[in-house]
N, C-alpha and C positions, 0 to 999 in steps of 0.2 A: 623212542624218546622216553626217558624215566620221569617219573614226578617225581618230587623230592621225596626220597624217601627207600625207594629199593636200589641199591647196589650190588654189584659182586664184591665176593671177599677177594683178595687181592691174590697177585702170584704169590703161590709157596716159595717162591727163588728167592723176595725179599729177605737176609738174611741179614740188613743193618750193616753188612760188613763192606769195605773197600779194600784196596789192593794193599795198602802198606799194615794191614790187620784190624782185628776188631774196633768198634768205636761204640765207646758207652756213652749213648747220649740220655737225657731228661725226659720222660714222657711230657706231653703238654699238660699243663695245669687243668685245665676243664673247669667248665662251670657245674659244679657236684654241691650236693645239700643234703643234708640229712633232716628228715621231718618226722619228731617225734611228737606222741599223742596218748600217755599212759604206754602200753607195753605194745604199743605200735608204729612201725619204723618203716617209712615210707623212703627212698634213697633216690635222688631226682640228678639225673645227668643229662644236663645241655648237651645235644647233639648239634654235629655241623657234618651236611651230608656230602661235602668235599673235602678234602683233607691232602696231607703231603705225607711222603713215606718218614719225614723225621718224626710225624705228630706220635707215630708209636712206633716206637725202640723194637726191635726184635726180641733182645734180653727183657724188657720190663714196658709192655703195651700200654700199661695205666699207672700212674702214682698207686703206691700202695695202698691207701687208706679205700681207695676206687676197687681195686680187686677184693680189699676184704670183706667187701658190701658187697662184690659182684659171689665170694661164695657164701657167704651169709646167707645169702635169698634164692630161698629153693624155686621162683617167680622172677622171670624179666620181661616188664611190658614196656613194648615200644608202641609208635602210631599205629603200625597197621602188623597184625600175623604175621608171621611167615607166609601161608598161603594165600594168603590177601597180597601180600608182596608180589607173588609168582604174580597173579593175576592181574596186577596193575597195569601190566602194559598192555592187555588188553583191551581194556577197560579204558586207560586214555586214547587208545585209537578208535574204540566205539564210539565214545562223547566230543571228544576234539577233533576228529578229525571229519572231512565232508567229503562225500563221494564227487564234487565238482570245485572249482577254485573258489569260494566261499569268502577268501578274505578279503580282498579287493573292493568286494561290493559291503562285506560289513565294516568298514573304516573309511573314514572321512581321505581324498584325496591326497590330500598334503601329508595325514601319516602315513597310507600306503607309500606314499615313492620316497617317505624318509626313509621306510625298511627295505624297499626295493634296492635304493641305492648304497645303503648299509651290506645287502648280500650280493652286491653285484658279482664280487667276485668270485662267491661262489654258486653257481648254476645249480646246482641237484638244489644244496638248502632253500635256493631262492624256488623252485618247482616245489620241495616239500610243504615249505611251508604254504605258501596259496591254497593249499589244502586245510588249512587250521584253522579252526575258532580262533577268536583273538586273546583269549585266556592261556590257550596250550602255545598259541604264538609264543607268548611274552615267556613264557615259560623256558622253551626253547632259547630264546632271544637269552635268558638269563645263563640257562645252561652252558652256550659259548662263551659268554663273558667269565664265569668259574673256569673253565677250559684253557682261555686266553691267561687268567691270570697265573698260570703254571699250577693249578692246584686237579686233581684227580677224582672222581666217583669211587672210585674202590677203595681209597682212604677213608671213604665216610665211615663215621664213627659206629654206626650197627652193626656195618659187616663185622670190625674189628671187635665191638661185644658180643657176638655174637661166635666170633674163633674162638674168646676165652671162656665164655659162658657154658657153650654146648660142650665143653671137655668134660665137663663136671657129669656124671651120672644122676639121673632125676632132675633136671631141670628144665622148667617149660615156660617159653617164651608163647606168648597171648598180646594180643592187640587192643589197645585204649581205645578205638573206632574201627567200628567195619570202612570194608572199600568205599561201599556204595555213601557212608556218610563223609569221607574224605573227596569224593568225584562231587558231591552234592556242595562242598565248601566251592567249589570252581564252578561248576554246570550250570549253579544256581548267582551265578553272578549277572546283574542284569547287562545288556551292552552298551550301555553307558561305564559299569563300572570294569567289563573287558578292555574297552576302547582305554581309560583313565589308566590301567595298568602297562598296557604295552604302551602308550605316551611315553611312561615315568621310565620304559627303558629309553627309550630314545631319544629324551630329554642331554646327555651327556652324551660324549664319545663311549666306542670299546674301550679304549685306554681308561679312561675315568671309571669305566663300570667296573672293568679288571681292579682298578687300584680300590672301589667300594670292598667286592669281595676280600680282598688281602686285607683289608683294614679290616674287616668282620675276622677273618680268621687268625690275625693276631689279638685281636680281644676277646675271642675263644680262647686260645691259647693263655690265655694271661688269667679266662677263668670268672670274671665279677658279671652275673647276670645283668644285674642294674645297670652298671657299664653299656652293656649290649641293647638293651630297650631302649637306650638315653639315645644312643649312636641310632638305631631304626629311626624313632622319632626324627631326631634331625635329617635323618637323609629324605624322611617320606615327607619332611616340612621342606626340605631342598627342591624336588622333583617333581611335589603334585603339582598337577595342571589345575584339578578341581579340589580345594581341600575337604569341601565335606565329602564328595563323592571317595576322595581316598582314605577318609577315618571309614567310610560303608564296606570298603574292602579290607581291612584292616580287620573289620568286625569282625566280617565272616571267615575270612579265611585263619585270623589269630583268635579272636577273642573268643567267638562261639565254640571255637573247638577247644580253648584255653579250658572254659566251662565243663566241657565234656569231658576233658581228660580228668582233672580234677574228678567230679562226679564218679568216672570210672576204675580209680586209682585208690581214691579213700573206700569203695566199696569191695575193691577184691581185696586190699591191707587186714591183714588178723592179728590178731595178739600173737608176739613171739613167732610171727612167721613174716621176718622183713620181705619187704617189695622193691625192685629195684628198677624202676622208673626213666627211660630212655627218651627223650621227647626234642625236638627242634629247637635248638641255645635260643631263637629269637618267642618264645611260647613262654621262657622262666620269668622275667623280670617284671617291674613296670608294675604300676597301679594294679593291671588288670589282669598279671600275671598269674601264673598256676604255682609259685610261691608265697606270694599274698593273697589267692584262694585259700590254698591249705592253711595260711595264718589263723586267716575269718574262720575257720572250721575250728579253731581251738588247737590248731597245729604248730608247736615252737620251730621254729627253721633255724636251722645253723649250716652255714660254711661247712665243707668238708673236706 
């Protein structure tokens, strides 16, 4: 199971084309920003770690203005390394997962047999997962509903910066948090706010959760962070069970880390040496967002 975050880069066979010949399609808009600060250019790209093979064109993966920043900046930081990536799934199998059936006894009755009967029909998933925290549960739980809604992991938008980035000679991809502080946004959830998170999947159908994701990823596509924070809010005011207990999840898994990336990002940024900035579409927008961080720092934001 991946956390959001590491993907593979996709088949080389993708080549945009069908049978009756080539097709030039549009890359998707993206939510991209440019944050300038005297002679320091900070370039911030909403990621969405599912994707479809139209979101990049074989001929032209990114809008232009998106590639010019990607070779401008001898620096691409995303959440986690490269090698922190390799290791993530380690690292979620050590934390989430229990040497005994664990979730059953940590979930109140009535959620276990909403998710029992949710996986009925599929036997392994339903063995795996009795194995899970209810954190990596839900996680999981979220995973198929990306899956269900026809959308792919290897489309995620790092793999794809990451085919055009690493072409470039000299350039090095660095991570805005270690692992261990990324497993710590999850680990460190109490089990009331585990329990509050897989709820809010099983609050709706698959079908509606599919149709969530597609709606998130056409307003990626379309690109207006602000859009995207307005859309979470609503859906976490649609779903929570317990509202504060879900702004306490929110916190830690968005905002604290909103805080860090920021933190992290204005400090490796130099004069005349642009940074080019990769991070979760749902981390940009909103009051508390890592575009109105960089504001408060004296940093003008524009559209890109």
């Amino acid at each position: 199971m991946s956390l959001p975050g590491f993907h593979a880069p996709p088949p080389s066979t993708s080549n945009g084309t069908v049978a009756s010949g080539a097709v030039r399609t549009q890359p998707a808009r993206m939510p991209f920003y440019v944050a300038t600060k005297g002679k320091v250019t900070i370039y911030v790209l909403g990621t969405l770690h599912v994707g479809d093979p139209a979101d990049y064109p074989a001929n032209q993966p990114f809008r232009r203005p998106i590639l010019a920043a990607l070779a401008a900046s001898p620096t691409l930081a995303l959440e986690l390394s490269p090698d922190d990536l390799l290791e993530s799934q380690d690292d979620v199998s050590k934390y989430g997962v229990c040497n005994y059936a664990c979730l059953p006894r940590l979930l109140p009755p009535p959620l276990w047999q909403k998710l029992a009967n949710r996986l009925r029909g599929n036997p392994a998933a339903l063995a795996g997962i009795r194995n899970m925290r209810p954190w990596l549960a839900s996680l999981v739980v979220e995973t198929y509903d990306s899956l269900s809604a026809g959308l792919q992991t290897e489309y995620g938008t790092e793999a794809q910066l990451q085919n055009v980035f690493l072409r470039k000679k000299g350039g090095k991809v660095v991570g805005l948090e270690t692992l261990a502080e990324q497993m710590r946004a999850f680990t460190g959830l109490t089990l009331a706010q585990q329990r509050e998170m897989l709820a809010q999947d099983m609050v709706q159908t698959p079908a509606q959760n599919a149709a969530d994701v597609r709606a998130l990823h056409r307003l990626w596509r379309i690109g207006d962070a602000d859009a995207i924070a307005a859309w979470a809010n609503a859906k976490t005011e649609r779903l929570a069970r317990a509202r504060s207990i879900a702004d306490s999840i929110d916190n830690k898994i968005v905002h604290e880390r909103n805080r860090r990336f920021v933190a992290r990002m204005t400090a490796i940024a130099a004069p005349n040496r642009p940074l080019f900035v990769a991070i979760g579409s749902l981390h940009l927008g909103g009051p508390k967002g890592v575009l109105e961080l960089l504001r408060q720092q004296g940093y003008r934001v524009d559209a890109g």
